[in-house]
C-alpha positions as CSV (number, residue, x, y, z in Angstrom):
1,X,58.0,156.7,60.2
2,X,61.2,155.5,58.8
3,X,63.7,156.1,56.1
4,X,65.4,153.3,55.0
5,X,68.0,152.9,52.2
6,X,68.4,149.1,50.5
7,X,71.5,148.1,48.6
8,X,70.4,146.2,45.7
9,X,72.5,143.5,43.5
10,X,74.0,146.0,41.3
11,X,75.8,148.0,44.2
12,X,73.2,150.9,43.6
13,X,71.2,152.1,46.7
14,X,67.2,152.8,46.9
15,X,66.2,154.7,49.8
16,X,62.6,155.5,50.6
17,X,59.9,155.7,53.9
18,X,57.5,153.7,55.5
19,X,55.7,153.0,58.7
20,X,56.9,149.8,58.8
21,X,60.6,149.3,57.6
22,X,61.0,145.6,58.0
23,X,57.6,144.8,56.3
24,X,58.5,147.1,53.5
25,X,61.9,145.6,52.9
26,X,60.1,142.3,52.6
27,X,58.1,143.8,50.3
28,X,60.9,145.0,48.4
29,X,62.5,141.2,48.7
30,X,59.2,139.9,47.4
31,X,59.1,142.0,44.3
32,X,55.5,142.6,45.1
33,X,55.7,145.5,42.9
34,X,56.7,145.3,39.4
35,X,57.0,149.3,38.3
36,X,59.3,149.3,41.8
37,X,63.3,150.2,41.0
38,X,64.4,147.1,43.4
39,X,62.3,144.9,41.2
40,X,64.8,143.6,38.7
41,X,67.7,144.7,41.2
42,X,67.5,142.0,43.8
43,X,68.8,140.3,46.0
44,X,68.6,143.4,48.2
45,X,70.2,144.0,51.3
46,X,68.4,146.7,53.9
47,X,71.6,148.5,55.5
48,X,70.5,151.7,56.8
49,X,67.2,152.6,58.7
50,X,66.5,156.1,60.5
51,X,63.2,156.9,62.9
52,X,61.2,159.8,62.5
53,X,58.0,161.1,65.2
54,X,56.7,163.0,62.2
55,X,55.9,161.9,58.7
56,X,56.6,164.5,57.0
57,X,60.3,165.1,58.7
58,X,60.7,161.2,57.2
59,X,59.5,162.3,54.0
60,X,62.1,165.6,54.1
61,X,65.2,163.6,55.5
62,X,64.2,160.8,52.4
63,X,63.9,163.8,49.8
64,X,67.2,164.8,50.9
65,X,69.5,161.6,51.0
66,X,68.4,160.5,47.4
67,X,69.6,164.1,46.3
68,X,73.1,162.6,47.6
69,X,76.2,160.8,45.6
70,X,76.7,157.3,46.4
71,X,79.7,157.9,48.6
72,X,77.7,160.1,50.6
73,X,74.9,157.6,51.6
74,X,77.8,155.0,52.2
75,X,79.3,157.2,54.2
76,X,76.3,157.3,56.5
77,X,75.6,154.1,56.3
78,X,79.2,153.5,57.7
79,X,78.3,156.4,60.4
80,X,81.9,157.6,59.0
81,X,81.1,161.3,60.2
82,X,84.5,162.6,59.2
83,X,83.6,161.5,55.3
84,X,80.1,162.5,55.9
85,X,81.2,166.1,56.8
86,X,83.5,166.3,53.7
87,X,81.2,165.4,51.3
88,X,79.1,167.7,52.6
89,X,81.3,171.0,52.1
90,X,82.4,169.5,48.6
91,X,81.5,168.4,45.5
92,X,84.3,166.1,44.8
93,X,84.9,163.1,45.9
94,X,88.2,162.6,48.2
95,X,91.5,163.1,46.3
96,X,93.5,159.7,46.0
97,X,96.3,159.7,48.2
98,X,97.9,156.6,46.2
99,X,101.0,157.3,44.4
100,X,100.1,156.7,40.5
């Protein structure tokens, strides 16, 4: 099973779980399903997949990410561990360290 995350055309993500990521995104790109968030959002871009043995470790790992911010799932989309550790001990997003 996989977890996948999309990044549709209005900079939001959409992350969900399939057997089959790449037919799913195509899916997605198809707009087979009406009643489906990425529906009125595309031109979608799939940027992030993760394999799982067990469905429902897929299914717990998807549960989780969508509780995240944005910056978080960009963060591990980027693999940026340092930001993804950060985020994970706070809240807040990181203080600006422009002047003004």
């Amino acid at each position: 099973m996989f977890i996948y995350i999309i990044l549709c055309s209005n900079e939001t993500f959409y992350t969900g779980v399939t057997n089959d990521a790449e037919r799913r995104f195509s899916e997605h790109e198809a707009g087979i399903e009406e009643d489906c968030y990425t529906f009125s959002r595309r031109p979608l871009r799939l940027l992030y997949t993760e394999f799982y043995d067990s469905p429902n470790d897929a299914i717990r790992r998807e549960k989780q990410i969508k509780g995240w911010s944005h910056q978080k799932k960009q963060a591990l989309i980027d693999r940026d561990l340092e930001e993804l550790s950060w985020l994970s001990k706070s809240r807040n997003s990181r203080p600006s360290t422009s002047s003004g």
